[in-house]
N, C-alpha and C positions, 0 to 999 in steps of 0.2 A: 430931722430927728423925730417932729411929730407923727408925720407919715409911718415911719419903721414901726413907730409904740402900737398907730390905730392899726395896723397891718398885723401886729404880732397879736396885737387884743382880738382883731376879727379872727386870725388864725384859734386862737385858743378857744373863744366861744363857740366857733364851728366845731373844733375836737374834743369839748368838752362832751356832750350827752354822749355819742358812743362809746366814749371813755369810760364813763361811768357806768352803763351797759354794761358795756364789756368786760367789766374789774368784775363787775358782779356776775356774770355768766364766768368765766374763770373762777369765780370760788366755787360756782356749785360743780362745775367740771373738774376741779381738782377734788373737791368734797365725793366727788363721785367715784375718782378714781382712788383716792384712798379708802373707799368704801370696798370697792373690788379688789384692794389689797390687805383688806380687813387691818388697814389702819386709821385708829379711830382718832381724829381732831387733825388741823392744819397747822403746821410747823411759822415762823415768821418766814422761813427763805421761800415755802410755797406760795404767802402774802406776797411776797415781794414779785414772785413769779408770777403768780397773778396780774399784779400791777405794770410790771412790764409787759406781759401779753397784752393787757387793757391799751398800754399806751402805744405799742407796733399796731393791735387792730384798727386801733380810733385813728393813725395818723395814714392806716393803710386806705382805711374806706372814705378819707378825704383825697387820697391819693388817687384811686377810681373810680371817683367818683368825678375825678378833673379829668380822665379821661374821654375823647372825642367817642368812642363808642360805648359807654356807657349807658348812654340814654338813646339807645338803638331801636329800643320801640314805646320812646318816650310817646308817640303818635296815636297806640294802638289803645285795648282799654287797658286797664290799671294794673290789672293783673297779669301780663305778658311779660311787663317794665319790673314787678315785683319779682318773679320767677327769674328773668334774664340776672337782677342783680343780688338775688342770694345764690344766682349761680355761679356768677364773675366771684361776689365774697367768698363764696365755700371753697372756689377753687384757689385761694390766695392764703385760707385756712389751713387746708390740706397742704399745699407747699410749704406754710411755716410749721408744722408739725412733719413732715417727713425732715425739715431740717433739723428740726428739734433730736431728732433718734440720731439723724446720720451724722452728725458732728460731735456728738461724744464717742461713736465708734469709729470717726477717722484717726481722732486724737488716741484710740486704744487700740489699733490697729495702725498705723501710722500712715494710712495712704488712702485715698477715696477708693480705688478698686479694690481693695481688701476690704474694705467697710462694704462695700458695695455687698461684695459677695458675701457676707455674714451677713446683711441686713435683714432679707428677707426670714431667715430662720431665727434670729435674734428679736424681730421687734415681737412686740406682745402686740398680736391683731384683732381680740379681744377687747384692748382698752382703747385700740386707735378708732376701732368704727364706733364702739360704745362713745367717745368722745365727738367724733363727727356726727354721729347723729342728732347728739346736742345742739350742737352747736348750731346744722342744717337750721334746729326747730324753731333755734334763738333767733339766728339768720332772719328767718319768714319772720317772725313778729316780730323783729329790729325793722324789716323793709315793708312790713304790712303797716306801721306807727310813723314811719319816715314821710312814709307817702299818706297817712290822715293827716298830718300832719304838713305836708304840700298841699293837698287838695282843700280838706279843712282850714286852715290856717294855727298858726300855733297859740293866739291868744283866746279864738273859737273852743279848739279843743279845752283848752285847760278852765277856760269855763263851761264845759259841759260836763268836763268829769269833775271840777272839783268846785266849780259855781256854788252859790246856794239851792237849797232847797227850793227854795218862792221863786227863786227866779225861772227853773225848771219847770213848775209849774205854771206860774204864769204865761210862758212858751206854748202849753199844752192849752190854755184857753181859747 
């Protein structure tokens, strides 16, 4: 029983910071898209939507992150490793957003090839790349911090950014 608790505790505090990320990159990409709908303020079900997108990415990029090619040019410099894996994220993004559209028009068209074929002329493509492109940007500086944050270490950083004053200077002496 102990085992199961430290297991679920290490699982949660690994999916915590993305989580939390990613609640907040989903308010501004909804805040963005009600902006393009010239609707102004977030509803509680967008909240909610939010939080459930937070909780599919966070549990996704733990998920790909156990994947064996993931770290496919874990070898090379930093920057190959950060590019391959806002590439694998964006592409896992993109797939949960094309399901996001094609499953209320299966459910109003009653069959995936009838969704299929209104899809393209139905989605709004406007809000989908305006939404990927965010999300691409959040992607780079979610894996540009993951990895200071490997390389640095996580108790380094957080006293550098959020250290004292003296102690930063005293560094520079």
């Amino acid at each position: 029983m102990n085992k199961a608790i430290t297991f679920i505790k290490k699982e949660f505090l690994e999916m915590l910071p993305p989580t939390i990320f990613f609640f907040v990159v989903f308010h501004v990409v909804l805040f963005t898209r009600a902006l393009m709908a010239k609707e102004y303020g977030l509803s509680t079900t967008s909240s909610a939507a939010a939080l459930i997108g937070a909780l599919i990415v966070g549990k996704s990029i733990l998920i790909a992150d156990a994947l064996p090619f993931v770290n496919l040019f874990s070898r090379r410099i930093l920057i190959f490793n950060i590019a391959w894996r806002t590439c694998l994220y964006l592409s896992l993004v993109v797939l949960f957003q094309f399901l996001e559209e094609l499953i209320p028009m299966i459910s109003k068209y009653g069959s995936i090839s009838t969704a299929s074929e209104h899809f393209v002329e139905e989605m709004k493509w406007h809000q989908f790349w305006a939404t990927n492109i965010l999300f691409a940007l959040f992607l780079i500086f979610y894996n540009f911090a993951a990895a200071a944050v490997e390389v640095i270490g996580r108790n380094e950083l957080i006293e550098t950014f959020f250290g004292s004053r003296n102690n930063q200077l005293n560094r520079d002496v």
